[in-house]
Each structure stands twice: as C-alpha cells, then as structure tokens.
N, C-alpha and C positions, 0 to 999 in steps of 0.2 A: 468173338468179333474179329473180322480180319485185319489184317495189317495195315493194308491201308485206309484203312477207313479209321482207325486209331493214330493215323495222323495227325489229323484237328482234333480230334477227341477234347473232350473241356479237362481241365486238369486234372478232377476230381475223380474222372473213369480213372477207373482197373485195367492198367495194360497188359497185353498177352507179357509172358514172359520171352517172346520171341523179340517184340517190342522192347522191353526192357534190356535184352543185352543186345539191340540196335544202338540204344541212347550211350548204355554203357562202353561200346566199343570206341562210338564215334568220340568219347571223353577222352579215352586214353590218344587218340589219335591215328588209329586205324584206316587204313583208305578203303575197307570194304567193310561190312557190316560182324565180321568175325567168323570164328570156328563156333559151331552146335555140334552136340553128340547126335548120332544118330536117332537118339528115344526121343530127342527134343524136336529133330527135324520130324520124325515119323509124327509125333501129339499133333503137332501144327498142320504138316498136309492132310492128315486125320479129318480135322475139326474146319478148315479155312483155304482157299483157293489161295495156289501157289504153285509151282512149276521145281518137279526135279531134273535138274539137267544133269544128266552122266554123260560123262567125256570121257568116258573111257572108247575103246575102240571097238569096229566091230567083230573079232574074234571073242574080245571079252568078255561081249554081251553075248552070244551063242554059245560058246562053250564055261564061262564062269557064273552068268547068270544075271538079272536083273532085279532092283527094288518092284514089289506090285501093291500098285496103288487103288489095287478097285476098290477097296473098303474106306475111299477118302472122300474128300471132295475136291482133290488138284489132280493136278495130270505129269506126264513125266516127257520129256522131251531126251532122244538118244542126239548129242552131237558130239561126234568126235573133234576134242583139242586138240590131239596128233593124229597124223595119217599111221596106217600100217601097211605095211611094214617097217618104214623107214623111220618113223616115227619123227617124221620132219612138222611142223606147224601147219595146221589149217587156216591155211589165208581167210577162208571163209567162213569160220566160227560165229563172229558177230553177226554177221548180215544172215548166216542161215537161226542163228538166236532172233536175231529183229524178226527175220520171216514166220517165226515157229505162230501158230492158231494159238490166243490165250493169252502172248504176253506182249507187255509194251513196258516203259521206264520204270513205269509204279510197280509193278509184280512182285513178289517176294518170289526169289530165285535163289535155289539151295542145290548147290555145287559138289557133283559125286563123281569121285575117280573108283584107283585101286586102293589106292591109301591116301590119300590125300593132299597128293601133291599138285598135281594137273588141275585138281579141283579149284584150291589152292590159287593157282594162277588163271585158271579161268575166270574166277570170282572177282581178282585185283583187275583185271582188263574189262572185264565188263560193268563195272564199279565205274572205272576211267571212262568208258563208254558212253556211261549217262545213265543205268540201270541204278536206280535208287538203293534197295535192297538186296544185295549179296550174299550169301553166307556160305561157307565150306562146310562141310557134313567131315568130320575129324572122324579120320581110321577108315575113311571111305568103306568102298564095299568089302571088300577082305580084310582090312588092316595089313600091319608089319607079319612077317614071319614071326611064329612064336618058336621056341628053344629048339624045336623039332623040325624047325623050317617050315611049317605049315602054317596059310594064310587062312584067313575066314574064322578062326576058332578062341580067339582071344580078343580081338579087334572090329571094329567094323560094322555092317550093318547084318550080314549073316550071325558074326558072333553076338549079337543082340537079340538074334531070332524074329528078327521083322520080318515079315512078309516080302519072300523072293521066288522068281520062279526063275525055270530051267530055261535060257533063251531059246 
C-alpha cells in the first residue's frame, strides 16, 4: 500500500514500515520524517510510488554512478544541492523539486547524497518547504571511507548491492 494513501488508513491497517518510522520520527520530534537504510529505501521504491532525489552533483553521477530504479515502481529525480565546482548552494533546488513530473507535497521523497550529508540537509529544507514525507537514505550512495579509504564498500547503497549503474 503506498504511503500516502496509509494516511487515513483506519487504525486497524497494517502500516508499511516506511510509515511506521514516519510516526516514530515525528514522536521523537524530528523536523523531517528521518534516516532509512538503503534496503529499506530500495523495499519501498520496489513495491510503491516515490521519488529518489540525489543531490549529488553532476560529475558524481557520471563518473561514480547512480541508484536504478527500473525494477520499481518510483522514478528517481538527479537535482543537484550544491553546484560544482564551487560547491556553493542551489538557489534553485526547491522550485527545480516543485517542477520535477510525479511529485507534489504528499510524495514520499528519499534523499541520496555521497554520504549523507547533503541529503541530509536537503530533506530538513524541503520538510520546511511543505513536502510531507522526507527521508535521508543513511551512508548515501558510497558511504564513509572504510580503513583503506575506500568509499562504496562498507556503506552506502553500492555496498548494499542495490541496483546502480555506470552514469
């Protein structure tokens, strides 16, 4: 069942667990709907319409790579949070979000960096925004460096082995 349509749900439904740590979050007093591991973001765009936005930039996406979603039933939206080089702020993140095919307030919107920082703060602003559902995707798409200084292999959504291809 999607997300939002388990809004009014009558008590007695069975919520996604995507749903449940919405409720959970918003308890603790969260201002966006929280961090999900990537298995939990991937189960969800799998089964239920939802939008992944990666704000990573676009060198990232060409030479690091991207989440692929053909085997789901969401779609994935590229906006970069920072510009590059400079990696100064996109003025226009929100309003190129508001413009993207697919989404509007209600969407469930799951927020992919490198690591999860950018995502992170995308998710808090666009929360602020008026966007209902948030969530940060924890260890983004590479993760931290592991002991070797290598990304993507202990973290992330590569080190998960989701479905990515070569941008």
């Amino acid at each position: 069942m999607a997300l939002t349509s388990m809004v009014n749900a009558p008590l007695n439904s069975e919520p996604t667990t995507l749903l449940s740590k919405v409720f959970g979050e918003r308890k603790k007093g969260l201002n966006y709907c929280g961090d999900i591991t990537p298995e939990d973001a991937y189960e969800f765009l799998k089964f239920n319409y939802g939008v992944l936005v990666d704000v990573r930039t676009i060198p990232e996406w060409q030479f690091v790579g991207v989440p692929d979603l053909a085997g789901t039933k969401s779609k994935m939206a590229t906006i970069c949070w920072k510009n590059y080089p400079d990696f100064s702020a996109n003025t226009q993140f929100s309003y190129e979000l508001g413009t993207t095919s697919g989404v509007n307030k209600e969407t469930p919107l799951l927020f992919i960096c490198r690591s999860g920082g950018r995502s992170l703060d995308a998710a808090l602003a666009m929360t602020q925004a008026g966007y209902r559902y948030c969530f940060n995707i924890e260890g983004g798409f590479e993760g931290e460096p592991d002991i070797q200084a290598h990304r993507g292999l202990s973290q992330g959504w590569k080190a998960k082995k989701l479905p990515w291809k070569q941008g």
